[in-house]
C-alpha positions in Angstrom: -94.9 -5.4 26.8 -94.9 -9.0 25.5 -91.8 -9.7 23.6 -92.6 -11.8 20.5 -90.2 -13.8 18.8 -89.6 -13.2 15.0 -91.1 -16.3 14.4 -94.2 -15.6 16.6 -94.3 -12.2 15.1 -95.0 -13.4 11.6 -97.6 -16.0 12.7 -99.4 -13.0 14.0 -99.3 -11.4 11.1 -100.8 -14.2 9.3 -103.5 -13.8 12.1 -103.7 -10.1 11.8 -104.5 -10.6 8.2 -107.4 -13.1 8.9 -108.9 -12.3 12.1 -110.2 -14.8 12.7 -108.5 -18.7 12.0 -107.4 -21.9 13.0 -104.1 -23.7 12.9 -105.0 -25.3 9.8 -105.8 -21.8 8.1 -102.0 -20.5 8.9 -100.3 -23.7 7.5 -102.0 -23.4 4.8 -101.8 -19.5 4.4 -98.2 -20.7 5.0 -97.3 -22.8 1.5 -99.8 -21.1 -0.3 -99.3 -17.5 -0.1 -95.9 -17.3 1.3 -94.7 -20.5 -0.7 -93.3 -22.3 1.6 -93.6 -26.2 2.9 -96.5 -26.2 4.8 -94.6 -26.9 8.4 -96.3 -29.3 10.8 -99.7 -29.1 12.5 -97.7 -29.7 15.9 -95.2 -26.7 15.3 -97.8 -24.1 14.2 -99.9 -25.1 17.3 -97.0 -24.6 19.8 -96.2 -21.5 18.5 -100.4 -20.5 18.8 -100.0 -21.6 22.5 -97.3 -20.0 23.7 -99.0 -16.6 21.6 -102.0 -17.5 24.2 -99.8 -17.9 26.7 -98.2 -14.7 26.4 -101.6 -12.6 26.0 -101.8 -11.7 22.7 -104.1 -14.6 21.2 -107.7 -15.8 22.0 -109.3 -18.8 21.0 -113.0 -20.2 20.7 -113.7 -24.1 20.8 -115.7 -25.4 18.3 -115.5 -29.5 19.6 -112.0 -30.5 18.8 -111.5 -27.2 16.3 -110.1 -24.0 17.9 -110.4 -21.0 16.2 -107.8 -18.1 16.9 -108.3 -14.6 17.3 -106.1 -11.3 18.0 -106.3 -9.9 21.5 -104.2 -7.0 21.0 -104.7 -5.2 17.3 -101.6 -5.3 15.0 -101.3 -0.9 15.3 -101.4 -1.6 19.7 -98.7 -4.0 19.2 -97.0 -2.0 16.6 -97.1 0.9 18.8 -95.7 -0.6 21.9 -92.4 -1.8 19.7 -91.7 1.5 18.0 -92.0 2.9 21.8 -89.7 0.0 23.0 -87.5 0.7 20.2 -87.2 4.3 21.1 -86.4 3.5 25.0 -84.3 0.7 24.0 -81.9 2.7 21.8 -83.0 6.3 21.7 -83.3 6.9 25.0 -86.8 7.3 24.9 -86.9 9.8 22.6 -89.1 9.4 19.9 -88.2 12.5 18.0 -84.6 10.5 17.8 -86.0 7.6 16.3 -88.0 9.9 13.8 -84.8 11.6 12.8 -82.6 8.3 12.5 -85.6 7.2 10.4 -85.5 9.7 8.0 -81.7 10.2 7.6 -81.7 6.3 6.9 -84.7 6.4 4.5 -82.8 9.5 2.7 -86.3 11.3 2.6 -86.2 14.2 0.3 -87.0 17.6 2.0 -90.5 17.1 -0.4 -91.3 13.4 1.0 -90.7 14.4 4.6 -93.2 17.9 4.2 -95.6 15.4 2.6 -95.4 12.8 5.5 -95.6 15.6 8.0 -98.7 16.8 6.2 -100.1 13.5 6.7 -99.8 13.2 10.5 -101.5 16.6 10.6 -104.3 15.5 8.9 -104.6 11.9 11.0 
């Protein structure tokens, strides 16, 4: 799996949430939404280069204007962290991560039949 930094992590969210964008769409996604100061065309553009780089980001060339796109979906990438997660520090067992989950969460006995009754349908 690709290990994305925390920073590179929430540019892909920003890109997850689009689909579709270019640098100048997640700077300003970036002070508007998020309110924060809008960083620097330069940063936001390494950080969509090295997401390239490392597999998970596409882009199309429109002349001088890329546009960035998603090449693995936000629940494949979500899915290969909770696994790493588990091998990482559950020894691979994902029935251990479920249980640390919900003895951290304090799920009531009523929350965690509802939750189970959700997977079931799914």
């Amino acid at each position: 799996m690709t290990r994305l930094t925390k920073a590179e992590e929430e540019i892909m969210q920003i890109i997850w949430q689009f689909g579709r964008c270019t640098v100048s769409d997640i700077r300003t996604h970036i002070e508007q939404e998020l309110g924060l100061s809008k960083p620097p065309h330069s940063t936001v553009s390494t950080f969509v280069r090295n997401l390239e780089e490392k597999g998970v980001l596409g882009h199309k060339a429109y002349g001088r204007t890329y546009e960035y796109f998603p090449l693995i979906s936000k629940e494949a990438y979500s899915g290969q962290t909770l696994r790493k997660i588990a091998s990482d520090y559950f020894d691979g067992s994902m029935n251990r991560l479920v249980s640390f989950l919900v003895k951290e969460e304090d799920l009531s006995a009523k929350e965690l039949s509802q939750l189970l009754d959700r997977l079931e349908e799914e």
